[in-house]
C-alpha positions as CSV (number, residue, x, y, z in Angstrom):
1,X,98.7,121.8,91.6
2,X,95.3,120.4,91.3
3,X,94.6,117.2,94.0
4,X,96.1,114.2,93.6
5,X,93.8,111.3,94.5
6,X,94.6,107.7,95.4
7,X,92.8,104.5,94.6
8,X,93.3,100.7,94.0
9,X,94.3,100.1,90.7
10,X,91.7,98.7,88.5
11,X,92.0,96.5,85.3
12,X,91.9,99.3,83.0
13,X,94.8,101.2,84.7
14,X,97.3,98.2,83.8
15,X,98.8,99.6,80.8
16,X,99.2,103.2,82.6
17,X,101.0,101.4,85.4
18,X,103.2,100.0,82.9
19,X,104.2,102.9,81.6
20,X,104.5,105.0,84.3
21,X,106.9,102.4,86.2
22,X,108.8,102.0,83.2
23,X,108.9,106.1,82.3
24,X,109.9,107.0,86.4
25,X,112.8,104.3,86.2
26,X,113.9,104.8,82.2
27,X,117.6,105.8,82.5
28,X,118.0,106.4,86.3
29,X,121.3,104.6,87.5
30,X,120.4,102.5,90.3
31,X,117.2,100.9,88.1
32,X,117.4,97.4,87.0
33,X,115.2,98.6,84.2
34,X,112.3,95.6,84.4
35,X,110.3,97.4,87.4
36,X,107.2,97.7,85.3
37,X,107.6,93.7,84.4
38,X,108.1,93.0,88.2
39,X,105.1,94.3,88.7
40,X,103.5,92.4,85.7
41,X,104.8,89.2,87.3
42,X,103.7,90.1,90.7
43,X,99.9,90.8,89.5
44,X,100.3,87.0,87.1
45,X,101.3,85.1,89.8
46,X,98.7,86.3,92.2
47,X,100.9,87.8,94.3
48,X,100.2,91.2,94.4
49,X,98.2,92.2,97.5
50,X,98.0,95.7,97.1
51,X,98.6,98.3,93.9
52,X,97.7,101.6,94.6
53,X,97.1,104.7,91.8
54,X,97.6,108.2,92.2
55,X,95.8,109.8,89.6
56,X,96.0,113.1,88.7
57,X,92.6,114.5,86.2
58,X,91.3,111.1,86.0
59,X,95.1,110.1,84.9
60,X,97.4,107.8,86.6
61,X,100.5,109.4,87.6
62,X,102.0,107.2,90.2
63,X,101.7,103.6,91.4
64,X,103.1,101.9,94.0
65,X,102.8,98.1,94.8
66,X,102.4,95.7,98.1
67,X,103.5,92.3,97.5
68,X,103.8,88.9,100.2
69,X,106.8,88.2,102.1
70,X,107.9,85.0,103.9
71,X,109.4,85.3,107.5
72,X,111.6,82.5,107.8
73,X,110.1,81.9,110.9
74,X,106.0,81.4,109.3
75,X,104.7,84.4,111.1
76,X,102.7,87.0,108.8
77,X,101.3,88.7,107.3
78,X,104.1,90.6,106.2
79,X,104.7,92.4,103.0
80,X,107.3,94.0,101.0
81,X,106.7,97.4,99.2
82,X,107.9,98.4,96.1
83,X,108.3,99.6,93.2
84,X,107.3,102.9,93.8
85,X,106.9,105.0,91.2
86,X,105.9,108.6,89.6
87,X,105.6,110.2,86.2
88,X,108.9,112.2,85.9
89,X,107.1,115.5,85.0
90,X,106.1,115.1,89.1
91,X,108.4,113.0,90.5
92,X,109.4,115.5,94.1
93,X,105.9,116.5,94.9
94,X,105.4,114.1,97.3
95,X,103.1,111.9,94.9
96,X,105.5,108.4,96.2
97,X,105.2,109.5,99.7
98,X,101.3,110.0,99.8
99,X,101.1,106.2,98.0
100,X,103.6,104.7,100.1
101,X,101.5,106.3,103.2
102,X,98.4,105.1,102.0
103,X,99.5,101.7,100.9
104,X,101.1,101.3,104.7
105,X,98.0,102.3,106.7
106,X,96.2,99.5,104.0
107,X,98.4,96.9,105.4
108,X,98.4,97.7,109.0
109,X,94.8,97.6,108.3
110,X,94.7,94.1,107.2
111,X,97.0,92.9,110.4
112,X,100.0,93.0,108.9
113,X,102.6,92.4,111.4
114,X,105.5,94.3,109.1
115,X,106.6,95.9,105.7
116,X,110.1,95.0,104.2
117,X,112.0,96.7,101.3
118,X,115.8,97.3,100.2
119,X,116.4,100.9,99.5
120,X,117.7,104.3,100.3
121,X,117.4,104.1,104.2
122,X,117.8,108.2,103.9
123,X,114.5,107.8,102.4
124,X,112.6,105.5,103.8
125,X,113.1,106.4,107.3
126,X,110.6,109.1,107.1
127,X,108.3,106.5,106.8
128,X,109.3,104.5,109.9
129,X,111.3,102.3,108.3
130,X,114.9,101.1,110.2
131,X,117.5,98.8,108.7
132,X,117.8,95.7,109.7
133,X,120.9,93.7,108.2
134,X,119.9,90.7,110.5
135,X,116.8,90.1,108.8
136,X,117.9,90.6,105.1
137,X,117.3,88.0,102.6
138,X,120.4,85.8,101.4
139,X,122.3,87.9,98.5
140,X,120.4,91.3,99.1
141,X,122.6,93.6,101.1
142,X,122.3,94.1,104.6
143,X,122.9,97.8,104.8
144,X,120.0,98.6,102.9
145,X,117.5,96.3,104.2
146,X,114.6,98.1,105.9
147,X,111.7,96.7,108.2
148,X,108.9,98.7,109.7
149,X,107.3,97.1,112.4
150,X,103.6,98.7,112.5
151,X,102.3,96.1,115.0
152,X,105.2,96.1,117.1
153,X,106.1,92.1,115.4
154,X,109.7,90.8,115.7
155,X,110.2,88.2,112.9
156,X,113.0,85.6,113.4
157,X,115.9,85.2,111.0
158,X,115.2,86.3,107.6
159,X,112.9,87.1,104.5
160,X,112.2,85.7,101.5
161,X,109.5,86.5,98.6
162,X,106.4,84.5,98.2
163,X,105.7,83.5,94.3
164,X,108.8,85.3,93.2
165,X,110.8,83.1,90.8
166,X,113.9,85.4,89.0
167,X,114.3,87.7,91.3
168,X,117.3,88.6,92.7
169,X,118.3,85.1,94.9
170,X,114.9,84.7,96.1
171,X,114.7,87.8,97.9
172,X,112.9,91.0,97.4
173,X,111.6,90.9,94.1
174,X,110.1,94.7,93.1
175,X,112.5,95.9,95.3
176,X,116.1,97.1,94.1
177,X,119.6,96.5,96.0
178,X,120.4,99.7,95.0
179,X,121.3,102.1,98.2
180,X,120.1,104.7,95.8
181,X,116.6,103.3,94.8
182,X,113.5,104.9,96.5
């Protein structure tokens, strides 16, 4: 398989993003089916602080997005990830984990003291990620609630999301409930 290469999204790649999100979650059971327009909402409200590309002969073939979130306790930065997500023709060629690397060294980068996100803990602990019921947001379940701690930062009680009105009671919006969701 030729390279894939990874890049901030730029304004022309907003309709590819669309439809890859959209493509990578059509039909899959634990999708809410709105993960492209999370994303849409993120970008409109100013609150998406990173989207990454993967692009595959000058076409975009995965995305995944960085967005704030709100320790209870004011520290930050923190971030959650999510979605994630990859044209189905390459979806298990490890397209997701190179973003979801990439986007991770990019907020450690910038300080950030975590990165939350509710999903598969089988598949996110590869990435450093531990759950951490204690810190979930009201309403999200605790068993799937994941925290990585690239700075070594200990936030208090929990999370919320910053600019996130409709999703799911406050909490992780762009990020699923679903123990099955990567």
């Amino acid at each position: 398989m030729e390279n894939v290469e990874l890049r901030p999204e730029e304004p022309a790649d907003r309709r590819d993003i669309y439809t890859v999100t959209a493509d990578a979650f059509r039909g899959r059971p634990y999708a809410d089916g709105d993960e492209q327009d999370v994303i849409e909402r993120l970008r409109d409200q100013g609150a998406l602080s990173l989207s990454l590309v993967a692009t595959l002969a000058g076409k975009v073939v995965g995305h995944v997005a960085f967005s704030p979130a709100l320790s209870a306790d004011g520290s930050g930065p923190w971030y959650a990830l999510g979605p994630v997500s990859v044209t189905p023709d390459l979806q298990g060629r490890s397209i997701g984990a190179q973003l979801i690397r990439a986007g991770l060294d990019d907020i450690s980068d910038r300080g950030a003291l975590g990165c939350i996100l509710t999903g598969n803990p089988d598949y996110y602990r590869r990435f450093g990620f531990e759950v951490t019921p204690e810190h979930a947001p009201l309403r999200e379940p605790g068993e799937f609630f994941m925290l990585k701690r690239p700075s070594g930062g200990c936030p208090c009680r929990h999370f919320s999301m910053k600019n996130s009105p409709g999703s799911r009671g406050g909490a992780c919006s762009g990020v699923t409930s679903n123990p099955k969701r990567r």
